[in-house]
NUKE-13663 format. One record per residue (C-alpha): residue in three letters; y, z, x. Coordinates in steps of 0.05 Angstrom, whole numbers, padded with zeros to 5 digits, always signed. Example, Ala and Ser with C-alpha at 12.3 -4.5 7.8 and 13.67 -1.06 7.14 Angstrom:
2
ALA-00090+00156+00246 SER-00021+00143+00273 
//
This chain:
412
UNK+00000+00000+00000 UNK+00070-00011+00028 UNK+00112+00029+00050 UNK+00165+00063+00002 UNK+00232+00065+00042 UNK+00214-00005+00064 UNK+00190-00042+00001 UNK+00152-00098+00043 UNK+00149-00161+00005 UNK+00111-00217+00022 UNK+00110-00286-00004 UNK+00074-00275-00070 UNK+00108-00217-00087 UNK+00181-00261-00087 UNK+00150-00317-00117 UNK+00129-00267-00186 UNK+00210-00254-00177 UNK+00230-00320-00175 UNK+00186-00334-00232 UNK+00220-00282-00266 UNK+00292-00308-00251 UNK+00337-00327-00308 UNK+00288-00299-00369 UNK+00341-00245-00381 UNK+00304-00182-00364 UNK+00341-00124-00356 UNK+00334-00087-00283 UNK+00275-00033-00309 UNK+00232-00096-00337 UNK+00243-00140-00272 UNK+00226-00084-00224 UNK+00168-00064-00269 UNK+00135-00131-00249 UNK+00118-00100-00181 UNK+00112-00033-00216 UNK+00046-00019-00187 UNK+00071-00043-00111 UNK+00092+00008-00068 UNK+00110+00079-00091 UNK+00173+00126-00096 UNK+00221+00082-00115 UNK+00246+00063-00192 UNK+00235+00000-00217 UNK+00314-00012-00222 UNK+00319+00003-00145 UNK+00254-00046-00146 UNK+00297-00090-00182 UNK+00356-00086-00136 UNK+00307-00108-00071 UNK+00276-00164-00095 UNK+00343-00197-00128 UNK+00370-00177-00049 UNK+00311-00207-00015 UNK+00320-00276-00066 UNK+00398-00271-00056 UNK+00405-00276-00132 UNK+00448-00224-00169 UNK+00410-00158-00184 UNK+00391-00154-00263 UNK+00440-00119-00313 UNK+00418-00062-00354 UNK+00413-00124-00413 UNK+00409-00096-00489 UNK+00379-00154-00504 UNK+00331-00158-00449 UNK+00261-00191-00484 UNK+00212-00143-00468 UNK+00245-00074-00479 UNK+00299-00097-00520 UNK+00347-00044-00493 UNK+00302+00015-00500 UNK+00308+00038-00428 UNK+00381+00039-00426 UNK+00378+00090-00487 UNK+00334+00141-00457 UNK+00381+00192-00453 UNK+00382+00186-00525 UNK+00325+00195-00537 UNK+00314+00252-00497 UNK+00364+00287-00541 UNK+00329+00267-00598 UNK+00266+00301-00567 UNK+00304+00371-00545 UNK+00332+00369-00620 UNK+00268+00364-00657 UNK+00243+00416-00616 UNK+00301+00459-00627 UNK+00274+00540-00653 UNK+00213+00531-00605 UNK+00199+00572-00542 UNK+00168+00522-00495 UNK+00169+00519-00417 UNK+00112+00456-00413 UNK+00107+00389-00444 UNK+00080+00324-00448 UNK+00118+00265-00484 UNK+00095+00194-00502 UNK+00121+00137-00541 UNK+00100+00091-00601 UNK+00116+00019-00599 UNK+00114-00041-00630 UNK+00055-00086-00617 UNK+00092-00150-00614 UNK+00130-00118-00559 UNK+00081-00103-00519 UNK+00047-00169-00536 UNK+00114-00204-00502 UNK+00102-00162-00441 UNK+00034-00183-00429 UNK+00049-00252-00435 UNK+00105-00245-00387 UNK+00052-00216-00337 UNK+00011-00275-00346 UNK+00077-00331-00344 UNK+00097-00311-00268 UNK+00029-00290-00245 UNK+00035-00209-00229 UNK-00024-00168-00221 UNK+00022-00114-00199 UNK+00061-00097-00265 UNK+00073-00026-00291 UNK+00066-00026-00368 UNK+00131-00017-00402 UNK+00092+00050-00448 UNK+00080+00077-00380 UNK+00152+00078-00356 UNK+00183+00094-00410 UNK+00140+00151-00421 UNK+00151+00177-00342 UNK+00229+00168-00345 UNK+00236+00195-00419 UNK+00195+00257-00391 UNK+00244+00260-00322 UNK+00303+00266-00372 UNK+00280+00317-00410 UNK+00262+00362-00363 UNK+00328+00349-00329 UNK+00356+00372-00392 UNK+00312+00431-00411 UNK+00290+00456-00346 UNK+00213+00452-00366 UNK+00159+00421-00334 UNK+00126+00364-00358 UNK+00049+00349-00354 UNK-00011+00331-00389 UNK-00040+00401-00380 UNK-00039+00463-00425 UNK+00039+00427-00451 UNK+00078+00478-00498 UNK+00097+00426-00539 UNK+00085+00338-00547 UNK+00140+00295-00559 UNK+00121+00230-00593 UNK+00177+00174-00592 UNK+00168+00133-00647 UNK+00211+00068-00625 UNK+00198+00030-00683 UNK+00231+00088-00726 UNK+00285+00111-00680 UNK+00242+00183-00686 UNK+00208+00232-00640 UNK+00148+00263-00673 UNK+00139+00341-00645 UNK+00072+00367-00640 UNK+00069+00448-00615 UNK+00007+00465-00591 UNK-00027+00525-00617 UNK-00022+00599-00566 UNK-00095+00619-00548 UNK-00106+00687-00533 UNK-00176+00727-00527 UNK-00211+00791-00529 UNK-00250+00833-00565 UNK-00255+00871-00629 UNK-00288+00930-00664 UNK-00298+00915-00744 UNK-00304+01005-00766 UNK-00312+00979-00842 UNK-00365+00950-00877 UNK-00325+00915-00935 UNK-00294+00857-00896 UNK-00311+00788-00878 UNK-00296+00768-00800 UNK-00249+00705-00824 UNK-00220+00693-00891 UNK-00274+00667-00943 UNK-00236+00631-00998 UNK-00271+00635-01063 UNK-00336+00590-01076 UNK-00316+00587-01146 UNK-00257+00548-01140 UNK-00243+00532-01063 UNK-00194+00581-01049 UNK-00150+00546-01107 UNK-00148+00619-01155 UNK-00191+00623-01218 UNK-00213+00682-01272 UNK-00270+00701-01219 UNK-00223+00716-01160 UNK-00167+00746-01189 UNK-00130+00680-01174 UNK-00125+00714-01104 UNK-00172+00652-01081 UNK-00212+00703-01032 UNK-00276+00730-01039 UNK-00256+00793-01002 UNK-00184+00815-01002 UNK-00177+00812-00924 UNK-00219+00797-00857 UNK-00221+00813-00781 UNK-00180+00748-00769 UNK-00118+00772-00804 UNK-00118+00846-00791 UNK-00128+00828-00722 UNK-00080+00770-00722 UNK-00021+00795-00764 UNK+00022+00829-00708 UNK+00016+00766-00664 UNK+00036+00723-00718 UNK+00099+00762-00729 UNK+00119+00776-00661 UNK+00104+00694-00658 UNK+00134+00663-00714 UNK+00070+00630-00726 UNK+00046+00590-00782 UNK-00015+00603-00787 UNK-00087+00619-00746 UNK-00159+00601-00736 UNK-00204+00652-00706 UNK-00266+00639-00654 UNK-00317+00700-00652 UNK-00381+00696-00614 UNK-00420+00695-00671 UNK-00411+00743-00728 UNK-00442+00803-00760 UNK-00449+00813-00835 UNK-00393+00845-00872 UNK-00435+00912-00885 UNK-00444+00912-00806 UNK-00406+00960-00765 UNK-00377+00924-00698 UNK-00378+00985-00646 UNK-00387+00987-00566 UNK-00342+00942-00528 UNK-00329+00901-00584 UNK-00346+00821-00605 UNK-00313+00775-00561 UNK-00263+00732-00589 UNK-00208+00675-00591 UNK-00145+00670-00627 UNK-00104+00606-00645 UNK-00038+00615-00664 UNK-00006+00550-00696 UNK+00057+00515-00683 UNK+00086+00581-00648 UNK+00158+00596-00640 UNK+00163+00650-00599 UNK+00102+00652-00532 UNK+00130+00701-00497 UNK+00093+00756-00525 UNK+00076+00837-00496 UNK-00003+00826-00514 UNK-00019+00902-00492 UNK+00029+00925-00545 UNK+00021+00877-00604 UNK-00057+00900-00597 UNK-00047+00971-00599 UNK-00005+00952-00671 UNK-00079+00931-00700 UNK-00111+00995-00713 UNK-00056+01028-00750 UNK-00035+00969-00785 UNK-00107+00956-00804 UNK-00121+01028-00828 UNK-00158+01036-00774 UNK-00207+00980-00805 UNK-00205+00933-00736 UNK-00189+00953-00664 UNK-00173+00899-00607 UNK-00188+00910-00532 UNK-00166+00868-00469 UNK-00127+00821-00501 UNK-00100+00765-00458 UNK-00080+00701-00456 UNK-00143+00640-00471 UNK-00137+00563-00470 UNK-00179+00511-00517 UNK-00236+00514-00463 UNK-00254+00582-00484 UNK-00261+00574-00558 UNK-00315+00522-00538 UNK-00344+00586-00489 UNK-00339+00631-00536 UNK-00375+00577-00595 UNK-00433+00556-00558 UNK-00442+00632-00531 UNK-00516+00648-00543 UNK-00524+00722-00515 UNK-00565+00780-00535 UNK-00547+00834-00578 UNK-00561+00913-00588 UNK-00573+00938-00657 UNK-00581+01013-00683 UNK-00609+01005-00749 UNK-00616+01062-00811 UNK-00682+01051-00844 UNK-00715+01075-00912 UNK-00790+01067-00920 UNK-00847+01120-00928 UNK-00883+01106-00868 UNK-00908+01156-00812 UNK-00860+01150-00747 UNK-00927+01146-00708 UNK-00936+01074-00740 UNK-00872+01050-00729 UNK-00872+01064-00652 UNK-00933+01030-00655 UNK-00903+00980-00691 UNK-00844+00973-00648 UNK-00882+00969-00583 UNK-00925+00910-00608 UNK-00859+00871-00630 UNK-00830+00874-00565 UNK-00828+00807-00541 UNK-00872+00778-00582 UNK-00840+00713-00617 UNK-00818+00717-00683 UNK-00816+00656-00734 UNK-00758+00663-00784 UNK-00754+00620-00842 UNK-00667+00621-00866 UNK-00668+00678-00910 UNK-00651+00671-00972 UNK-00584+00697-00979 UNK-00556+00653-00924 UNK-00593+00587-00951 UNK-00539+00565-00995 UNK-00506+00556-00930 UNK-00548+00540-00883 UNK-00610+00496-00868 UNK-00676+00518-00878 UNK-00717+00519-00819 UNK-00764+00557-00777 UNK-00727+00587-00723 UNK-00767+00631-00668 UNK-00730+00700-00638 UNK-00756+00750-00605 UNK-00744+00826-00601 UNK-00724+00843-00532 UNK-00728+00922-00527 UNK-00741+00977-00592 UNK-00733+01049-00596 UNK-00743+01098-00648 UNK-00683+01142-00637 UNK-00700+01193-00702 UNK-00734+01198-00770 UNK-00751+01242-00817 UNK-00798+01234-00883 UNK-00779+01172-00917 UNK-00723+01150-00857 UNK-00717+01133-00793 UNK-00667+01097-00736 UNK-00681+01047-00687 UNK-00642+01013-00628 UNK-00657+00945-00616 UNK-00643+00886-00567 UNK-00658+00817-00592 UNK-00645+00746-00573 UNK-00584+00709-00606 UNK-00596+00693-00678 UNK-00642+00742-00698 UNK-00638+00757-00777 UNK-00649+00833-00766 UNK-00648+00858-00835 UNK-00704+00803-00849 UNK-00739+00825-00791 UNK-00735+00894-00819 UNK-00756+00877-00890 UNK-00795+00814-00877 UNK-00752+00783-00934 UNK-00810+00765-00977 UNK-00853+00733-00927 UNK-00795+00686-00892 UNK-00807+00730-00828 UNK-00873+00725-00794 UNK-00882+00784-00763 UNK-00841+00835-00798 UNK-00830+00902-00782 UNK-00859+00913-00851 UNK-00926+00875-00845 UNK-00936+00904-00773 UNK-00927+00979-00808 UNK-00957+00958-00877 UNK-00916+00978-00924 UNK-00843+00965-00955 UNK-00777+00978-00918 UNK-00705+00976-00935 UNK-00650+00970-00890 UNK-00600+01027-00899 UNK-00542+01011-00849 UNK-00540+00964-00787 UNK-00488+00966-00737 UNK-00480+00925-00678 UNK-00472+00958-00616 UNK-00463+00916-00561 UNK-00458+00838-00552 UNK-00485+00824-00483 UNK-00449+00759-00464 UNK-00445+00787-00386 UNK-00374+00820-00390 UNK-00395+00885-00363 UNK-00458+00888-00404 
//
């Protein structure tokens, strides 16, 4: 590649300029036919060497110029129009880009092919660079495709820039000490979340969830419009959360406000939550965590309240049989209106009896990810083969279950 203080041009680079000579283009479009040739310089000061090294006049920033029709000599404009849409946001990253006109681009390419350059730098391209130089002269931010506060879209066709705000990610974990509430919101299956006589017209099935306990002093301190929330799997809502908590992710959407004191707004949850949900080691996330946190597939510790008249000596019996022994659960029933039915194998990884007495007893368990413990308990009418029932034989009832530790390697 040349050099770029020198800008060495050989014969077939000044015979694409002469080519070009006389079509009108204004000095962006006739440098950007050696775009790609050389580097550090801008395709006006491209411009200005090759009309030198043809003695010809250097191009004039031409309104009427036939490829861009002007637009680069208005992109101070349109990095106003970009700082203005994004006016009330906190943002110290972007990105921008630019919509144009197919035709346009169509009169470019055909240029290209007209004076024979394999070197040109599409016109999308540069404007999007330069448009991205002036706003960050403007704003002070720093522009980039990664983790960007906020996309600008410049819609030239329109005269409009289009502002995307890219939602806040932040992650930890949680404790859920109630077991009335779902972990996210479940609209009503009645009528889709719309309201109806079933609901209330509140369009919930449950009046509140994890997600917005946990979310609602980060969406004030944010100005945020709204959330989605990422937990490594989920337990039922009559399921206690304890231990070191569920890991999680939370989106906030189209933020105002990022600069937020994430030790303090997470100490707000408990109290505000009635003590329902607690938060621990919050901190800022990115988008590659919700898919960690998704496909997440680690064990988890149980202690589990049983009912069943059954002598304890059985069910240690039981228990030691079980322990790694595969298991083939059929989806239980009351998850099969959501779910597919299948056969899915788990195993119990470790079982203790902790106490009992006549007619009750407590275990601790470890089993693998996915493991339908109540059905394992109960056998849920022959969809779990083994059961804890059939290997005692005789009934049993679940009385409480409460997760106690979600071993995804954090300090587990």
């Amino acid at each position: 590649m040349a050099d770029a203080a020198t800008f060495e041009l050989g014969t077939e680079h000044l015979d694409v300029a002469r080519r070009a000579v006389g079509r009108g283009l204004c000095a962006e479009c006739f440098g950007r036919l050696l775009g790609r040739w050389g580097h550090g310089l801008a395709n006006p000061e491209r411009a200005a060497r090759l009309s030198a090294a043809l003695g010809a006049d250097a191009p004039p920033g031409t309104p009427g110029c036939p490829v861009c029709g002007g637009l680069f000599a208005r992109l101070d404009l349109w990095a106003e129009r970009a700082t203005r849409a994004a006016d009330g946001y906190e943002w110290h990253r972007f990105t921008c880009g630019s919509r144009w006109e197919p035709e346009r681009l169509a009169v470019e390419e055909a240029l290209w092919t007209e004076v024979a350059s394999p070197w040109g730098e599409s016109a999308r391209a540069a404007f999007n660079r330069e448009l991205g130089k002036r706003i960050a002269a403007r704003t002070g931010a720093e522009g980039g495709p990664d983790r960007a506060d906020v996309v600008f879209l410049a819609d030239l066709a329109v005269g409009r820039v289009e502002l995307t705000v890219s939602p806040m990610y932040l992650q930890g974990r949680y404790r859920k000490l109630d077991r009335t509430i779902p972990q996210t919101r479940w609209p009503c299956r009645r009528c889709s979340g719309r309201g109806c006589v079933h609901c209330g017209g509140s369009g919930r099935t449950y009046p509140t969830s994890v997600e917005e306990l946990a979310a609602a002093p980060f969406v004030r301190a944010a100005s945020a419009e709204g959330t989605r929330f990422h937990g490594m799997g989920r337990e039922d809502i009559d399921a206690r959360m304890l231990g070191r908590g569920r890991p999680f992710v939370l989106e906030l959407l189209r933020p105002r406000v990022r600069a937020l004191d994430l030790a303090a707004l997470a100490q707000e949850v408990a109290p505000g939550s009635g003590g329902r949900v607690e938060l621990l080691d919050v901190r800022p996330a990115d988008g590659a965590d919700v898919l960690r946190v998704k496909e997440a597939a680690p064990d988890k510790s149980y202690r589990v309240g049983v009912r069943g008249a059954v002598a304890l000596g059985k069910v240690k019996d039981a228990l030691e049989r079980a322990v790694g022994q595969p298991i083939a659960q059929r989806t239980p029933a009351r998850v099969a209106h959501r779910r597919s039915d299948r056969v899915r194998t788990r195993r119990i990884v470790a079982a203790r009896l902790v106490d009992g007495d006549e007619g009750r007893f407590t275990l601790d368990l470890r089993t693998t990810a996915g493991t339908y413990v109540k059905e394992w308990i109960d056998g849920d009418e022959g969809r779990t083969q083994p059961s804890l029932a059939s290997l005692v034989g005789g009934p049993l009832e679940v009385e409480f279950l409460d997760v106690l530790e979600v071993h995804d390697g954090e300090g587990s």
